[in-house]
C-alpha positions as CSV (number, residue, x, y, z in Angstrom):
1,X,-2.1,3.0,-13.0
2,X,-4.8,2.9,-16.1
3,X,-3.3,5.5,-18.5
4,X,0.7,4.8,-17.4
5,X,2.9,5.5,-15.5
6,X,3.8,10.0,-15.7
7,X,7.3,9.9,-14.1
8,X,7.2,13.5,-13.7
9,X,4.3,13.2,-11.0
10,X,3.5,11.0,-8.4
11,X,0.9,8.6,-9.7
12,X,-1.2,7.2,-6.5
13,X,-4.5,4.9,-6.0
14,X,-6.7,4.4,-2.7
15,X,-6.7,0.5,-3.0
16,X,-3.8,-1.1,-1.0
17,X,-2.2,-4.0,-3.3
18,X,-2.2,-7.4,-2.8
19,X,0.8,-6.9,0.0
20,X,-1.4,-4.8,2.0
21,X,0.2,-1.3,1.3
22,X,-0.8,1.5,-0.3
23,X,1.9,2.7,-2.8
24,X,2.4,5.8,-4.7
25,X,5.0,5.7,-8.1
26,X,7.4,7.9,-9.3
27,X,9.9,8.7,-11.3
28,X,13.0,8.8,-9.7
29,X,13.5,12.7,-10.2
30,X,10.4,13.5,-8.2
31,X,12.0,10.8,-5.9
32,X,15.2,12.4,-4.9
33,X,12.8,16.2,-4.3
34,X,10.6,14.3,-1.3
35,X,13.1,11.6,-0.4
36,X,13.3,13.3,3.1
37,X,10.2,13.5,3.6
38,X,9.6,9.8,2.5
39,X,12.1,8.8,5.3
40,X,11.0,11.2,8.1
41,X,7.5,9.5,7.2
42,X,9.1,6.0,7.6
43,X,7.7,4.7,4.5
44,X,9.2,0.9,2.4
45,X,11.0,2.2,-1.1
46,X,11.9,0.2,-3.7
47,X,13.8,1.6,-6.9
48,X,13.1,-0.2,-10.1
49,X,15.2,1.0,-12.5
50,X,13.9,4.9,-13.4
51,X,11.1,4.4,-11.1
52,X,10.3,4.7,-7.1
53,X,7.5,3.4,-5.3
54,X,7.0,4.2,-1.9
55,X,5.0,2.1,0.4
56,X,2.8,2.5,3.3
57,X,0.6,0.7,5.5
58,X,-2.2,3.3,5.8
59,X,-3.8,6.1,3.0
60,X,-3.8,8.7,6.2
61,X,0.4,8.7,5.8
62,X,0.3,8.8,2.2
63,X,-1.7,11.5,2.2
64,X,0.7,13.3,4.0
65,X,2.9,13.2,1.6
66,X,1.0,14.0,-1.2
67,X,0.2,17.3,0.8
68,X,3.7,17.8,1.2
69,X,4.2,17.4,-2.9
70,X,1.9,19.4,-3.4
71,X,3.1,22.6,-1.3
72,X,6.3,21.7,-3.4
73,X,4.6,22.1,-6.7
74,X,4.5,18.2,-7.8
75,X,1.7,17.1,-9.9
76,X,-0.3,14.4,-8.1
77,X,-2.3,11.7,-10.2
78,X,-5.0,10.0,-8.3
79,X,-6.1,6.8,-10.1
């Protein structure tokens, strides 16, 4: 993320990282609002001190959940 990190939003990019999954940051407040959905949707999380990143293997599942954010209210930041 260019500009840093907003933890009050969920701060994605469409290039997968050198693990091969796309990941989407956020703070850990925005976190704990989707975290069913994150798990319904299967997705890798790892918690890094105030932080979440959520993890998935294709764009088409993160997108889904960036739809569902977004019915919730939750700024999205695309990178």
């Amino acid at each position: 993320m260019r500009h840093g990190l907003r933890l009050d939003a969920i701060n994605v990019r469409r290039v997968k990282g050198p693990d091969g999954y796309f990941a989407a940051a956020m703070g850990i407040g925005v976190y704990r609002l989707i975290e069913g959905k994150v798990h319904e949707l299967g997705f890798r999380v790892e918690l890094i001190g105030d932080v979440a990143i959520v993890k998935a293997k294709s764009w088409s599942s993160i997108n889904r959940l960036i739809n569902y954010a977004r019915s919730m209210g939750i700024s999205i930041i695309e990178d």
